[in-house]
DSSP file (Angstrom, degrees, kcal/mol; ACC not computed):
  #  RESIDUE AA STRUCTURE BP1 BP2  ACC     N-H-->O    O-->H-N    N-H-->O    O-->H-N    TCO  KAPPA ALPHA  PHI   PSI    X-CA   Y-CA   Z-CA
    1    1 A X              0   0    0      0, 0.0   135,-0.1     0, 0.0   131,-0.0   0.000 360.0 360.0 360.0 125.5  -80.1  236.5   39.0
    2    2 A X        -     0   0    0     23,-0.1     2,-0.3     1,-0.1   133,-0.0  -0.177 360.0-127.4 -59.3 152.3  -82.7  235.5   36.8
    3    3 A X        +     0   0    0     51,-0.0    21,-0.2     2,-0.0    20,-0.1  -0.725  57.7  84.4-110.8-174.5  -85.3  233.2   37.9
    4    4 A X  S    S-     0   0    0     19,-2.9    49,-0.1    -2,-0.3    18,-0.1   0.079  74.3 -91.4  87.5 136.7  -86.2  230.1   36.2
    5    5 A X        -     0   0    0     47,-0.4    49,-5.2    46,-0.2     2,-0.3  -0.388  39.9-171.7 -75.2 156.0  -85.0  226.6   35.9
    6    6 A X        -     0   0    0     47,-0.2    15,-4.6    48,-0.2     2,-0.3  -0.877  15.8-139.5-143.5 157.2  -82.5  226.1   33.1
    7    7 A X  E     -Ab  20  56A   0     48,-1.4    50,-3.0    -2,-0.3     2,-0.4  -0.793  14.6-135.1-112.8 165.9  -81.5  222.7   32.2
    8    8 A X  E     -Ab  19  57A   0     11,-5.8    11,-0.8    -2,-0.3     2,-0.5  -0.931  13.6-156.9-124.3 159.0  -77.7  222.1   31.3
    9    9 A X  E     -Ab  18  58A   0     48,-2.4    50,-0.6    -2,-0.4     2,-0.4  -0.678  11.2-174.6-143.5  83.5  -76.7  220.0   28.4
   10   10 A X  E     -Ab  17  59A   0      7,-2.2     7,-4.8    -2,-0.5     2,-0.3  -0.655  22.6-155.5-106.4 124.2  -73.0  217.8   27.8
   11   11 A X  E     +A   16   0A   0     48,-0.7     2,-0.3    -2,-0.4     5,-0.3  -0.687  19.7 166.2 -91.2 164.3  -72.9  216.4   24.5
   12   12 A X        -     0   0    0      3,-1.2   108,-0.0    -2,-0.3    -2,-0.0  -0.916  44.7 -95.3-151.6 163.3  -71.0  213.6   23.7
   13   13 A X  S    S+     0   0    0     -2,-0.3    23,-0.1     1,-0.2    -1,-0.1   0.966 116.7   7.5 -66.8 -49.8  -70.5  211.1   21.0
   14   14 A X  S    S+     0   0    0      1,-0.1    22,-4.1    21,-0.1     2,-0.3   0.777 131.4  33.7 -92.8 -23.7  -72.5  208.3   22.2
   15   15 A X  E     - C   0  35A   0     20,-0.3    -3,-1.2     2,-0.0     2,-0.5  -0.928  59.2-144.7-137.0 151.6  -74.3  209.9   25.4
   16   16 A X  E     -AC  11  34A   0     18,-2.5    18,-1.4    -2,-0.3     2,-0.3  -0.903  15.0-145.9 -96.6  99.6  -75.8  213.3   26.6
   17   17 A X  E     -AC  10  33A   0     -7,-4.8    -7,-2.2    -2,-0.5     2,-0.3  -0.534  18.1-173.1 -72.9 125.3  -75.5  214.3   30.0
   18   18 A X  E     +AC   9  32A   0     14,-3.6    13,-1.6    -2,-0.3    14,-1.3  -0.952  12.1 162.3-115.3 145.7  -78.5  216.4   31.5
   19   19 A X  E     -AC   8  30A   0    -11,-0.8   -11,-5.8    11,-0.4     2,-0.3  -0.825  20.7-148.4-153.1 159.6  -78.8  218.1   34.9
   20   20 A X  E     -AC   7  29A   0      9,-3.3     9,-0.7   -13,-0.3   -13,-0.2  -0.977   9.1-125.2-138.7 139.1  -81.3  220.9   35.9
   21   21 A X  E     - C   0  28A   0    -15,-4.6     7,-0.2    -2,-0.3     6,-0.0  -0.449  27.5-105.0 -86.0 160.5  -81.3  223.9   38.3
   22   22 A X    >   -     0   0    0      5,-0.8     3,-1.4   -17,-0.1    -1,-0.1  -0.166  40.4 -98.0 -55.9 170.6  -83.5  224.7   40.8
   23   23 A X  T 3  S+     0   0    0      1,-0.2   -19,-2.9   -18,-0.1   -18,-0.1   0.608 119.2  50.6-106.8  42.2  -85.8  227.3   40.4
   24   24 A X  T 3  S-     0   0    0    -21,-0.2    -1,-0.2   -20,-0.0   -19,-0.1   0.176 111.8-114.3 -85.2 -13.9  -83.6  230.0   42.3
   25   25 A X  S <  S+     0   0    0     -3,-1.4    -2,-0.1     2,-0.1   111,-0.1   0.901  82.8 114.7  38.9  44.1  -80.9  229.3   40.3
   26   26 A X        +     0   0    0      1,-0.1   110,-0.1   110,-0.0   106,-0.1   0.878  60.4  40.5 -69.8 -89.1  -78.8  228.0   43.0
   27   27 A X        -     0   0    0      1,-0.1    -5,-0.8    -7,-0.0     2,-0.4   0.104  60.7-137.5-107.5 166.5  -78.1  224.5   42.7
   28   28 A X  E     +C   21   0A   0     -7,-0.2     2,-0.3    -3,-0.1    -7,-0.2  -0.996  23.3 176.0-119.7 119.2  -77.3  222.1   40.2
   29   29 A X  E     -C   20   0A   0     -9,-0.7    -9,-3.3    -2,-0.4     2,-0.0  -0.955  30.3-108.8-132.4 153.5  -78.6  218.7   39.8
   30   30 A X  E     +C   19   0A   0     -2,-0.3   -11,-0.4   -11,-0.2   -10,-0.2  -0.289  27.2 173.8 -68.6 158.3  -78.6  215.4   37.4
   31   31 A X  E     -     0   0A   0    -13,-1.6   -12,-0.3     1,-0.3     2,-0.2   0.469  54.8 -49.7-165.0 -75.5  -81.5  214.9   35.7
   32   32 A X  E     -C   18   0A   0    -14,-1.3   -14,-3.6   -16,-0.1     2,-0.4  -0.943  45.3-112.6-159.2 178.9  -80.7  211.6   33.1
   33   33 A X  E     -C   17   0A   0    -16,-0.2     2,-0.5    -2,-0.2   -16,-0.2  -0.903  30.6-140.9-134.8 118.3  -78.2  210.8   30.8
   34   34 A X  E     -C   16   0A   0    -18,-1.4   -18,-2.5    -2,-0.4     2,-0.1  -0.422  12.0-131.0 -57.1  93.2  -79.4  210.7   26.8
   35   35 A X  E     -C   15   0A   0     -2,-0.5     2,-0.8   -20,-0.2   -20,-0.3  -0.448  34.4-106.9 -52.5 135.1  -78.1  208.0   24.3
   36   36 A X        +     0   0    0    -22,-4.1     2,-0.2   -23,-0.1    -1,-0.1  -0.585  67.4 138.6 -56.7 104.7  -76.9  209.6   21.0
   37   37 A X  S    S-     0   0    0     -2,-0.8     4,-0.1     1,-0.1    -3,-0.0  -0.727  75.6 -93.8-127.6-147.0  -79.8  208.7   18.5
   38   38 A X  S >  S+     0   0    0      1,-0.2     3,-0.6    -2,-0.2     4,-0.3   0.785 130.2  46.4 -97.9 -44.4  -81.8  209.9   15.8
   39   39 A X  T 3> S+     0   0    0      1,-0.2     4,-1.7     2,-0.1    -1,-0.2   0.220  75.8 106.4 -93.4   9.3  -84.3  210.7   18.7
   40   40 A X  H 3> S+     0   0    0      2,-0.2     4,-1.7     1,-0.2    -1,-0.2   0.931  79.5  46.4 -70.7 -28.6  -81.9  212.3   21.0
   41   41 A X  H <>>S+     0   0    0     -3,-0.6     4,-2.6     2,-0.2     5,-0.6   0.801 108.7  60.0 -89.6 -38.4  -83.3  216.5   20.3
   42   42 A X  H  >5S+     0   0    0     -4,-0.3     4,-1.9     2,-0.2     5,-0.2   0.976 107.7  47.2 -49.8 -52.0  -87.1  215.0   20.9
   43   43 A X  H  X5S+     0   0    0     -4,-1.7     4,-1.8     2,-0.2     5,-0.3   0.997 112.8  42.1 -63.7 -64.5  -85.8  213.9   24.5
   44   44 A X  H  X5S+     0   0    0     -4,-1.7     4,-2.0     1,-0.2    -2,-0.2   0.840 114.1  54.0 -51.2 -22.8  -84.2  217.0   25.6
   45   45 A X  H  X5S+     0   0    0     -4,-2.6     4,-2.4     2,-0.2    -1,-0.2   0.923 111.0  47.2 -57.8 -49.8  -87.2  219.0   24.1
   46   46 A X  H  X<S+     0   0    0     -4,-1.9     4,-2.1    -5,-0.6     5,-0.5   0.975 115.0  50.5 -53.3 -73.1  -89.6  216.7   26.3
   47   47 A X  H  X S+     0   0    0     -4,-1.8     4,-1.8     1,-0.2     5,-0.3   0.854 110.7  40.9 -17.8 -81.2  -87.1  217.5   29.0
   48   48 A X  H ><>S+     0   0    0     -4,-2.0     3,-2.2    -5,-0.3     5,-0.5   0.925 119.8  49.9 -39.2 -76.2  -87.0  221.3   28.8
   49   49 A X  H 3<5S+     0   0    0     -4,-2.4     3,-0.4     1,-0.3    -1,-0.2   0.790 113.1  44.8 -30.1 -54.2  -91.1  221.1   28.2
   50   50 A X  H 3<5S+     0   0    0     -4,-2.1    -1,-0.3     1,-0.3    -2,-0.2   0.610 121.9  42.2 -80.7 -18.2  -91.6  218.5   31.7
   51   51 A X  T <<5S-     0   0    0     -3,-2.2    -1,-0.3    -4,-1.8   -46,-0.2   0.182 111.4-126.0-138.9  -2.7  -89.1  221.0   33.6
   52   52 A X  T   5 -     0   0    0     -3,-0.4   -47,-0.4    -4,-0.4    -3,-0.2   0.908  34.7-146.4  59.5  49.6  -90.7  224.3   32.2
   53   53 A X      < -     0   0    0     -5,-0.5   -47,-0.2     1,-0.1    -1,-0.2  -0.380  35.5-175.8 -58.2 113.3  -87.5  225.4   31.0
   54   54 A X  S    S-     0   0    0    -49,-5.2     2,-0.2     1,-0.2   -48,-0.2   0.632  82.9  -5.9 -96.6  12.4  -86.4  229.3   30.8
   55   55 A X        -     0   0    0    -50,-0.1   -48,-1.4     2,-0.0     2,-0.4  -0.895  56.2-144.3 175.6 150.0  -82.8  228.3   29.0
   56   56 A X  E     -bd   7  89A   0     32,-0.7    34,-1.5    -2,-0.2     2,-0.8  -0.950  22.6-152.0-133.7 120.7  -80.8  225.2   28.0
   57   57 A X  E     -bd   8  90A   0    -50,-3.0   -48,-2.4    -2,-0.4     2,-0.5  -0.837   7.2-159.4-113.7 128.0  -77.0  225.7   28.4
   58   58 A X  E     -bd   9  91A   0     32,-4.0    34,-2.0    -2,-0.8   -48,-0.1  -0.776  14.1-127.2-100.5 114.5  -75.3  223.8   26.2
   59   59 A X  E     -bd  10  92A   0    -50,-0.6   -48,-0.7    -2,-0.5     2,-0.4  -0.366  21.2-155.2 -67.0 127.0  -71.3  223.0   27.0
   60   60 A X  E     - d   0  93A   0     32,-4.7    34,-1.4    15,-0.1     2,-0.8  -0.981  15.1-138.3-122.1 138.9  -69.0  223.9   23.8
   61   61 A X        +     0   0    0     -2,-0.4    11,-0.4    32,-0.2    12,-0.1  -0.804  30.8 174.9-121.1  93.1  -66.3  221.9   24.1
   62   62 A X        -     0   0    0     -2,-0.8     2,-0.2     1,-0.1     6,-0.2  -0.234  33.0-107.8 -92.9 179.0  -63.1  224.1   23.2
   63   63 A X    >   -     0   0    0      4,-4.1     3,-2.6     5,-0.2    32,-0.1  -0.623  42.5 -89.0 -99.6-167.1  -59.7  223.0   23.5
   64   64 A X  T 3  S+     0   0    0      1,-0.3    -1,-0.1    -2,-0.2    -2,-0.1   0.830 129.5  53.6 -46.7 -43.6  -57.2  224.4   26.2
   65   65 A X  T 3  S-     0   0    0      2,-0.1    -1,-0.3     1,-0.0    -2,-0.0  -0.007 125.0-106.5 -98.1  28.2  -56.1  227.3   24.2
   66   66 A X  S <  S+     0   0    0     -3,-2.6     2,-0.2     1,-0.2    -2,-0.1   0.340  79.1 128.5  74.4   2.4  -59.9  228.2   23.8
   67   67 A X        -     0   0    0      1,-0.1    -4,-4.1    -5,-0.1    -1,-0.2  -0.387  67.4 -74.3 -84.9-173.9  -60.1  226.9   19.8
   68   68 A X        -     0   0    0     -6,-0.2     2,-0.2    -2,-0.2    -5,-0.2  -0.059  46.6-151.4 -62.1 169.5  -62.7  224.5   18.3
   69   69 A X     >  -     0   0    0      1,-0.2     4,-0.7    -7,-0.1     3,-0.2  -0.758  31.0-102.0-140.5 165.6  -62.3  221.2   19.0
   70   70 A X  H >> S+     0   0    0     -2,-0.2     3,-1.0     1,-0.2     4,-0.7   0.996 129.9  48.0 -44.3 -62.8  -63.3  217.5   16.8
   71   71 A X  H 3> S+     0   0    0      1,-0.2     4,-2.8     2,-0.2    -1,-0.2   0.710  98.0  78.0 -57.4 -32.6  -66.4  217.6   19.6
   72   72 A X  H 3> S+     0   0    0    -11,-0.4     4,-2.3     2,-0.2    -1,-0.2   0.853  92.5  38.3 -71.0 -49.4  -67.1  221.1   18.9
   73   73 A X  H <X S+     0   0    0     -3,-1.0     4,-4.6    -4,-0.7     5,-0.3   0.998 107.5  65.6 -47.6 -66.5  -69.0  221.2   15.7
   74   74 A X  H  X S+     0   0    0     -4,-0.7     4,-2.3     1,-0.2    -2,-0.2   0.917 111.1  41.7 -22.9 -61.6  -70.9  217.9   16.9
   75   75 A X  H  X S+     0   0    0     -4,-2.8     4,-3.1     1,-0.3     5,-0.4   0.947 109.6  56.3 -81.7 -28.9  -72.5  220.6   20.1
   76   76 A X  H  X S+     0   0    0     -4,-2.3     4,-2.8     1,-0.2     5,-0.4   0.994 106.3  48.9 -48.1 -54.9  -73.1  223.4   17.9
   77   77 A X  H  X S+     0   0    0     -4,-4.6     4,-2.0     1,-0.2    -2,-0.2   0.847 111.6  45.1 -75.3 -11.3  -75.2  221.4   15.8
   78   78 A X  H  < S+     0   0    0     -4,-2.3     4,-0.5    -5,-0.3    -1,-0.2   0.801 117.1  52.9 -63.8 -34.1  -77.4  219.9   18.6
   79   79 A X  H >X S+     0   0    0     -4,-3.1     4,-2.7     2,-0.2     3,-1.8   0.971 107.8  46.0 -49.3 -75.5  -77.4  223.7   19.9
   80   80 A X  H 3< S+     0   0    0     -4,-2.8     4,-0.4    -5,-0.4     5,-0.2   0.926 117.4  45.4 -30.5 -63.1  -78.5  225.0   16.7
   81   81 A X  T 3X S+     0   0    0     -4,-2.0     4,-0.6    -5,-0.4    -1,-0.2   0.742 113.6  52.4 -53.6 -18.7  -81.5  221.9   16.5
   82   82 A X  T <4>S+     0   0    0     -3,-1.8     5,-2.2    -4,-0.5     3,-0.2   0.910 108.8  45.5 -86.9 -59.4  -82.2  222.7   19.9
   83   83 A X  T  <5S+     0   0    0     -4,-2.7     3,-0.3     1,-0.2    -2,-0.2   0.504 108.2  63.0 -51.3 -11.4  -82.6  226.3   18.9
   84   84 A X  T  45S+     0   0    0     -4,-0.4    -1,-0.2    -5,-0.3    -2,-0.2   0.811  92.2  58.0 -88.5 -29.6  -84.8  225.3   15.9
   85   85 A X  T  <5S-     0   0    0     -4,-0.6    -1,-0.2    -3,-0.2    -2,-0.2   0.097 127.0 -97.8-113.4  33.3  -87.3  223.9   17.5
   86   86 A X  T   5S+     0   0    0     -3,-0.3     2,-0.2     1,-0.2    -3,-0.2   0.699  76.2 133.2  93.8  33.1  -88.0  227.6   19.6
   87   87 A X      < -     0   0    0     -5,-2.2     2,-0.5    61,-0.0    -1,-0.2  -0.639  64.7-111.8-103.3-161.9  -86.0  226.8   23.0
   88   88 A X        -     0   0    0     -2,-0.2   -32,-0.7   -35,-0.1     2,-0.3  -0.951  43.6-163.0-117.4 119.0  -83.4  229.7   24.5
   89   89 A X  E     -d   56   0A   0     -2,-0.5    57,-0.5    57,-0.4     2,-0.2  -0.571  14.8-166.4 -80.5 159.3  -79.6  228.1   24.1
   90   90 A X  E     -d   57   0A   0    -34,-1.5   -32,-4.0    -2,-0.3     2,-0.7  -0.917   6.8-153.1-130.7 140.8  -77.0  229.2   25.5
   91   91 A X  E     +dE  58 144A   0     53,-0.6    53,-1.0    51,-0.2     2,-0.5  -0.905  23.6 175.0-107.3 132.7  -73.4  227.9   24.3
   92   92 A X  E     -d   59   0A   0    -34,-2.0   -32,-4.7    -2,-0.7     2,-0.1  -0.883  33.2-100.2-134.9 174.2  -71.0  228.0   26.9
   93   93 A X  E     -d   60   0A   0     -2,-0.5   -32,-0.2   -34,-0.2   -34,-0.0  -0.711  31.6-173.6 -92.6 138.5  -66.9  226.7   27.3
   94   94 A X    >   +     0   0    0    -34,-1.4     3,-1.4    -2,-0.1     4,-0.3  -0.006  14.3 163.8-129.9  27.9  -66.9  223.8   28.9
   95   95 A X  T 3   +     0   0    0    -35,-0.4   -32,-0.1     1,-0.2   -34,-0.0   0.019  68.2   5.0 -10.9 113.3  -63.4  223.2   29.4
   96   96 A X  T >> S+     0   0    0      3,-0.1     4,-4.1     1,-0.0     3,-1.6   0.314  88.1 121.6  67.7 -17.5  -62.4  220.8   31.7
   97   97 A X  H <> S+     0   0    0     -3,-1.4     4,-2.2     1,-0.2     5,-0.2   0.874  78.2  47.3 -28.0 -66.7  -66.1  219.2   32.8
   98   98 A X  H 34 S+     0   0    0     -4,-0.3    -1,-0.2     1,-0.3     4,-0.1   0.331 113.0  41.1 -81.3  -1.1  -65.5  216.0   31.9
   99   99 A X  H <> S+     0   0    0     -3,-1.6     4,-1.4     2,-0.1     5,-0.5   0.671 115.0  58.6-102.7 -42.8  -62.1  215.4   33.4
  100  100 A X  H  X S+     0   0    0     -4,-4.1     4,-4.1     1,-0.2    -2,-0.2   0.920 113.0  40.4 -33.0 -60.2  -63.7  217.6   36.6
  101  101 A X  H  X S+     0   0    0     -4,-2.2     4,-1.4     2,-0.2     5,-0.3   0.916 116.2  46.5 -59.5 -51.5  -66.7  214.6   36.7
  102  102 A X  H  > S+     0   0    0      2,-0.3     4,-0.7     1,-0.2    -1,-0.2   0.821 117.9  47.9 -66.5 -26.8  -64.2  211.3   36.1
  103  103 A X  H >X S+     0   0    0     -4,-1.4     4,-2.5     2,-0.2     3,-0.6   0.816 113.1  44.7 -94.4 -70.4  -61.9  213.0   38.8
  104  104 A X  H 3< S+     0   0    0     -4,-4.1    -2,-0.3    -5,-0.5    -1,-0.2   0.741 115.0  50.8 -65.3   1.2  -64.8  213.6   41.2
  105  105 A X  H >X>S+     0   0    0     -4,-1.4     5,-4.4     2,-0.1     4,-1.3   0.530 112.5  43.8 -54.2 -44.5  -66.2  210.0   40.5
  106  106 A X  H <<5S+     0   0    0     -4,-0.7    -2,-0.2    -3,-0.6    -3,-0.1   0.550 107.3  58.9-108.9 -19.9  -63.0  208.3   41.2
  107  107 A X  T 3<5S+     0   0    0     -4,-2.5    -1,-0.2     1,-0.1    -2,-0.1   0.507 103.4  51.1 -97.8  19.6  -62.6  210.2   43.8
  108  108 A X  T <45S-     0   0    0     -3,-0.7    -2,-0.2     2,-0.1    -3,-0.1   0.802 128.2 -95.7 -56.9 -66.5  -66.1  208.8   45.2
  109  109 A X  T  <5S+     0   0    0     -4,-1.3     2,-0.5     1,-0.3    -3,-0.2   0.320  81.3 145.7 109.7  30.0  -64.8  205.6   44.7
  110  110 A X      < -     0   0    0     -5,-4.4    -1,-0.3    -8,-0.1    -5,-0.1  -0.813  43.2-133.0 -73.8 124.7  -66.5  205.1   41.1
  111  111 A X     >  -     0   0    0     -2,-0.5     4,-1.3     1,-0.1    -2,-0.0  -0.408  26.2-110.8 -22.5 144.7  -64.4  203.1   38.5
  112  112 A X  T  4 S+     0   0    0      2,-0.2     7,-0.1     1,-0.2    -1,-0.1   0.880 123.3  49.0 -46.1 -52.2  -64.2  204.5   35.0
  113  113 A X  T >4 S+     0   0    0      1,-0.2     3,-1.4     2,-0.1    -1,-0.2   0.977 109.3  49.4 -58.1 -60.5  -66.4  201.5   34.2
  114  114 A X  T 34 S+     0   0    0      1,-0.3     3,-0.2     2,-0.1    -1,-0.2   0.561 113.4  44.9 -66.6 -16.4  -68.8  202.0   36.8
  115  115 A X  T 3X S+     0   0    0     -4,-1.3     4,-2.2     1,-0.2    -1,-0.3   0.004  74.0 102.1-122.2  48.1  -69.4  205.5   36.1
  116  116 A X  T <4 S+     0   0    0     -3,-1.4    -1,-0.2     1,-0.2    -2,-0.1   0.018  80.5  54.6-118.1  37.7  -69.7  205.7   32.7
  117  117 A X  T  4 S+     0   0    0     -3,-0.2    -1,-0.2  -102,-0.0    -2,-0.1   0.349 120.7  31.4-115.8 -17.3  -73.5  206.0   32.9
  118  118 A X  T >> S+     0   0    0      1,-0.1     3,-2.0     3,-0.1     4,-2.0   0.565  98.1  87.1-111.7 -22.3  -73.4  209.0   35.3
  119  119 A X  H 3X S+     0   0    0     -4,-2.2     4,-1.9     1,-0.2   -18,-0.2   0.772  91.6  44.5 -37.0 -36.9  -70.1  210.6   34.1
  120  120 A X  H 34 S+     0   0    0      2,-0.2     4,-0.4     3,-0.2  -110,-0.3   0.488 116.1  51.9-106.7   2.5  -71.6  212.7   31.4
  121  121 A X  H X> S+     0   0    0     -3,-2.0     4,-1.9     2,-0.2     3,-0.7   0.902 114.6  44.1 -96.7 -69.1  -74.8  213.8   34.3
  122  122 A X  H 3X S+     0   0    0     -4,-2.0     4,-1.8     1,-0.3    -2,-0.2   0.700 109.5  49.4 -67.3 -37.9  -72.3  214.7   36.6
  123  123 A X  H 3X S+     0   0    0     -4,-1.9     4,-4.6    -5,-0.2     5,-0.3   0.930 116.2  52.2 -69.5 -38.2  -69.9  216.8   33.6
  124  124 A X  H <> S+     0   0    0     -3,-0.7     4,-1.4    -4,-0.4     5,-0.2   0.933 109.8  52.6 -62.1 -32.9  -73.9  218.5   32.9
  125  125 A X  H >X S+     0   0    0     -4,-1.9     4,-3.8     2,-0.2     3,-1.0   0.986 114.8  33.5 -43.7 -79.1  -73.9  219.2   36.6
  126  126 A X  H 3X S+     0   0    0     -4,-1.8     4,-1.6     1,-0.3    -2,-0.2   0.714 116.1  52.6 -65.8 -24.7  -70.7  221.0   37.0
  127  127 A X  H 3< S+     0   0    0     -4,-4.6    -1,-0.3    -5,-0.2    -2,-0.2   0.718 113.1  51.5 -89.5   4.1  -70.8  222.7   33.6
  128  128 A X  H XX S+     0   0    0     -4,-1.4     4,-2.5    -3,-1.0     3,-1.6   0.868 115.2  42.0 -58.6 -64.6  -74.8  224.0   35.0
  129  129 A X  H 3X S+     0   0    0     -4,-3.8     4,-1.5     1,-0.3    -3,-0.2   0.890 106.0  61.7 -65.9 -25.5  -73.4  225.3   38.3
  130  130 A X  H 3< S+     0   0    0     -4,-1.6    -1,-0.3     1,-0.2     4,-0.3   0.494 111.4  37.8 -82.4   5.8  -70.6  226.7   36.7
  131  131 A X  H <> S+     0   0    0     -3,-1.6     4,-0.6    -4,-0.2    11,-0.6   0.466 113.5  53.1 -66.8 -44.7  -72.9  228.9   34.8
  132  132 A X  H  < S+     0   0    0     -4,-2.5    -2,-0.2     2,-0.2    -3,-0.1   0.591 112.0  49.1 -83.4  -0.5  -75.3  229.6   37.5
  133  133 A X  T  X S+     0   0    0     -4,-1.5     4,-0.8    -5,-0.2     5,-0.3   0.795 112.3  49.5 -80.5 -53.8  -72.1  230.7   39.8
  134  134 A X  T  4 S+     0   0    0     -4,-0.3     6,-0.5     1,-0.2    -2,-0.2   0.540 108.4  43.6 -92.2  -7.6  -71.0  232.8   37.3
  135  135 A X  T  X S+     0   0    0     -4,-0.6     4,-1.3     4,-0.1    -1,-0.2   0.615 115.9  61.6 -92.7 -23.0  -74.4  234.9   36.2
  136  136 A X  T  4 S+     0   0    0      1,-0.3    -2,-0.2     2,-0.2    -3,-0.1   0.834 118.7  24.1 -75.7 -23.0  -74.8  235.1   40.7
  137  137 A X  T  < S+     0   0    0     -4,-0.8    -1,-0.3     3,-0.2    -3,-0.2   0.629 129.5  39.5-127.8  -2.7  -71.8  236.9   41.0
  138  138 A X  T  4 S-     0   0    0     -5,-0.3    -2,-0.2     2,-0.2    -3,-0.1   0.400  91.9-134.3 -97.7  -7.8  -71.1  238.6   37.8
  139  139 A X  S  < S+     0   0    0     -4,-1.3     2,-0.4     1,-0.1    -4,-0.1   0.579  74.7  89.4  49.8  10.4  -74.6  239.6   37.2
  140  140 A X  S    S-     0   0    0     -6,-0.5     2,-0.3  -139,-0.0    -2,-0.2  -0.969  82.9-105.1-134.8 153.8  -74.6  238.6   33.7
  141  141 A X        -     0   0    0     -2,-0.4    -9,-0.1     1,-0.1    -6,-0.1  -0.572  39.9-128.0 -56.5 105.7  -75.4  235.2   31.7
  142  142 A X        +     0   0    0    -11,-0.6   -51,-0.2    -2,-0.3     2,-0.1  -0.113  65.4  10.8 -60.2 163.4  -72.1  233.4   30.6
  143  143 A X  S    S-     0   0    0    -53,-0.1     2,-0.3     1,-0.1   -51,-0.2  -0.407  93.1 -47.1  85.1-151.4  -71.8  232.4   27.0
  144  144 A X  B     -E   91   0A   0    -53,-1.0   -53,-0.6    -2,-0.1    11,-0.2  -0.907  37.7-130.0-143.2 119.5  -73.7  233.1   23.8
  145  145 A X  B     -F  154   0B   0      9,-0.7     9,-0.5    -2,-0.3     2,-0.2  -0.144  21.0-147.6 -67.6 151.5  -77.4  232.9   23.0
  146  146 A X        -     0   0    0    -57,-0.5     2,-0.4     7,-0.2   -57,-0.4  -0.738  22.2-127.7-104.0 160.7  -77.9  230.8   19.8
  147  147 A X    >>  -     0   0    0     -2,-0.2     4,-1.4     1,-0.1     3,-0.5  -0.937  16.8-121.7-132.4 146.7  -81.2  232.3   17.7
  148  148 A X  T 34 S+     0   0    0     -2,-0.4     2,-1.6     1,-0.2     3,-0.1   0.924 103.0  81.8 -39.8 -43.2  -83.9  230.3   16.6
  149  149 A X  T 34 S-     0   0    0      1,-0.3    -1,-0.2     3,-0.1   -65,-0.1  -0.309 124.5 -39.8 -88.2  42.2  -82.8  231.6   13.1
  150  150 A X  T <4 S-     0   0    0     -2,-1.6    -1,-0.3    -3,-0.5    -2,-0.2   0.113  92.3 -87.5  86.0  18.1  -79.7  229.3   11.9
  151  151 A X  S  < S+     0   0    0     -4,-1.4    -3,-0.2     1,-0.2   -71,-0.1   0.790  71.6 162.2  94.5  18.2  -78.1  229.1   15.3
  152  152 A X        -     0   0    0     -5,-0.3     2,-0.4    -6,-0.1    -1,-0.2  -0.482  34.9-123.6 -85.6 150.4  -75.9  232.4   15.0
  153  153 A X        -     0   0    0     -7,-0.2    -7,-0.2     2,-0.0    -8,-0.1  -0.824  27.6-172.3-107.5 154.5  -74.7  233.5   18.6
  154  154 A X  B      F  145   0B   0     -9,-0.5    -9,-0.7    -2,-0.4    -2,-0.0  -0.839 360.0 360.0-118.5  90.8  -75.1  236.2   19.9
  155  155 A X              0   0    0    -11,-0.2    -9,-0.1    -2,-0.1    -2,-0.0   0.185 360.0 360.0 -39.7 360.0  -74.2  238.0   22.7
C-alpha cells in the first residue's frame, strides 16, 4: 500500500463531493462538498495543495453495463483540468456510489431533502474507500492514471 493521502472526487452537475484518506491509506473521510462553478478546479487544487495530496481519484460514472454515461464526459473533463494543472488523477468506476450514499443516508434517518448537501461527500467517501480497499488487498491502484498531457489514461 502506498502511503499518502489521496483525496477522492464525485462530480456532479451542480455539486462536487470531496472526502480524503488518512495518511495510511486506511480510512475514508468527507472533506466538503464543491458547488459546480467556473471556480470549481481552483477549489479542489487548493484542496489537494492544503491536504498535501499524493493522488486525486476521480469517480467515472459508467452505466451498469460498464459504457459511458450523459455524466461521463462532464468527469473526464474535470479529470483532464485537474490533470492540467500537474496533480496525479486517477479515473475510477463509480458505479453505484450515489445510490450507495442516498441509501446509507436514509438509512441514518436523512431525508432526500436533508441530505442533499452531504450526499455527494458521503458518494466521495465510499467511492475513496472503495479504492483504498481495493489497492490493500489487491496490491495494485484501481483505475486509470490521466497524464498531465491531454488527459489520456493510462494504465
Amino acid at each position: 500500500m502506498r502511503s499518502g493521502v489521496r483525496l477522492g472526487i464525485d462530480v456532479g452537475k451542480a455539486r462536487v463531493g470531496v472526502a480524503k484518506s488518512d495518511l495510511h491509506g486506511i480510512l475514508a473521510t468527507p472533506v466538503e462538498t464543491v458547488p459546480r462553478r467556473p471556480d470549481t478546479v481552483d477549489r479542489l487544487v487548493a484542496l489537494a495543495t492544503e491536504h498535501d495530496v499524493i493522488e486525486l481519484v476521480v469517480g467515472l460514472p459508467l452505466s451498469m453495463s460498464g459504457a459511458d454515461t450523459a455524466s461521463t464526459a462532464d468527469a473526464r473533463q474535470l479529470a483532464a483540468e485537474l490533470a492540467a494543472r500537474g496533480l496525479a488523477v486517477r479515473l475510477v468506476d463509480e458505479r453505484l456510489t450515489t445510490v450507495s450514499a442516498q441509501r446509507a443516508l436514509h438509512g441514518a434517518g436523512r431525508t432526500t431533502k436533508s441530505s442533499r448537501s452531504v450526499v455527494d461527500q458521503v458518494a466521495a467517501v465510499i467511492l475513496l474507500q472503495h479504492a483504498l480497499d481495493h489497492e490493500r488487498s489487491r496490491g495494485d491502484a484501481p483505475g486509470a492514471i490521466l497524464t498531465a498531457d491531454g488527459g489520456h489514461p493510462t494504465s
